[in-house]
C-alpha positions as CSV (number, residue, x, y, z in Angstrom):
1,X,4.0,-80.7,-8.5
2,X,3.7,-76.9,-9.4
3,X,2.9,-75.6,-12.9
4,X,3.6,-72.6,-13.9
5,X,1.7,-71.5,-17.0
6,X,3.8,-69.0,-19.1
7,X,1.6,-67.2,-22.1
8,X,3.3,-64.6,-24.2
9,X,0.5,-62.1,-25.8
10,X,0.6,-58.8,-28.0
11,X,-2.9,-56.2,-27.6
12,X,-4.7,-55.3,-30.6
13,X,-3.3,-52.2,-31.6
14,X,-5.1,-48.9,-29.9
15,X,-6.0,-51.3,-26.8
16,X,-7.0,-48.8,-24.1
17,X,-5.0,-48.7,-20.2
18,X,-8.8,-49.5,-19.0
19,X,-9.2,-52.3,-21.0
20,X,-5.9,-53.8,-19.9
21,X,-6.8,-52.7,-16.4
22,X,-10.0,-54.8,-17.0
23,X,-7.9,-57.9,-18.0
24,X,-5.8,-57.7,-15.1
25,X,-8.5,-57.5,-13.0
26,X,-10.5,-60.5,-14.3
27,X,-7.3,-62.6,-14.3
28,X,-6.5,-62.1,-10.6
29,X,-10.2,-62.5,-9.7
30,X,-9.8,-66.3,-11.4
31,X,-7.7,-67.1,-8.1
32,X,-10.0,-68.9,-6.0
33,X,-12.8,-69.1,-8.9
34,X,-10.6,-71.9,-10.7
35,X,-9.9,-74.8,-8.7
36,X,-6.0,-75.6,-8.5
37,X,-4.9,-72.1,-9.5
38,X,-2.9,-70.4,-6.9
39,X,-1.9,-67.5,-8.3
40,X,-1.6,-65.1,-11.6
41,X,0.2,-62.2,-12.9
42,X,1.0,-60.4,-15.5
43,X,2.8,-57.5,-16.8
44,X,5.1,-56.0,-19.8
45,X,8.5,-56.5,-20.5
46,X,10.5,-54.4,-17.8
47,X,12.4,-51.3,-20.2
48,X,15.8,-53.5,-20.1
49,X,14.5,-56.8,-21.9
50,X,11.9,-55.1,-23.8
51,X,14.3,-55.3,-26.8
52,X,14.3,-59.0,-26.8
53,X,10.5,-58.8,-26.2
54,X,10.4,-59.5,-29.9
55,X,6.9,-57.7,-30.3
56,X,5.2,-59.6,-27.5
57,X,3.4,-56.8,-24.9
58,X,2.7,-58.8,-21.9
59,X,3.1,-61.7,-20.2
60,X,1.3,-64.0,-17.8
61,X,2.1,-66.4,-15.2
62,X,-0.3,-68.9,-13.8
63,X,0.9,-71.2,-11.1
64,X,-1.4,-74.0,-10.7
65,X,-1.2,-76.8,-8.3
66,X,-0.6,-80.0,-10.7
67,X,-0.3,-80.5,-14.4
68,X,-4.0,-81.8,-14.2
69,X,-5.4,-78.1,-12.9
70,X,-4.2,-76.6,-16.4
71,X,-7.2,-78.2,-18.4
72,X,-9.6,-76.9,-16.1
73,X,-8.0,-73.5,-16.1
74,X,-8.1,-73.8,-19.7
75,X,-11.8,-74.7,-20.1
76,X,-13.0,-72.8,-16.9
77,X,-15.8,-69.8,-18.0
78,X,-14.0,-66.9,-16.3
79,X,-10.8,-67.7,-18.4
80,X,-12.9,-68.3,-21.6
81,X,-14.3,-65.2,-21.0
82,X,-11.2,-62.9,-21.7
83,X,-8.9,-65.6,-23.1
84,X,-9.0,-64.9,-27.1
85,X,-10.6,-61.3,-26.7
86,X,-7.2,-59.7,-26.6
């Protein structure tokens, strides 16, 4: 069965457009580096939700292939890697 991961985040304050550039990159390069992810995006709020955002800058969505692929995901170095830094 598909999971979709949902993970609600706020930046440090002063975080850069390059260094959010940098995340995005790194968490689309995890397709195909993680075993059982299929895909992964994020993004903000769009402008007509971001009132119920309730302080939360971005999200992320990471569709794995079966509830068992989320600890790997979770433990996998290229997720560690970025995971906490933001």
């Amino acid at each position: 069965m598909t999971v979709y991961h949902i993970v609600l985040f706020k930046l440090k304050k002063g975080t850069p457009e390059s260094t959010i550039s940098q995340l995005k990159e790194a968490a689309t390069a995890m397709v195909g580096q993680v075993p059982g992810l299929q895909k992964i995006d994020l993004g903000p709020p769009i402008p007509a939700t971001a009132a119920r955002a309730k302080g939360f800058d971005y999200g992320l969505i990471a569709i794995l292939d079966k509830a068992e692929d989320l600890k790997g995901y979770a433990e996998h170095p290229a997720h560690l890697k970025y995971a906490l830094q933001y």
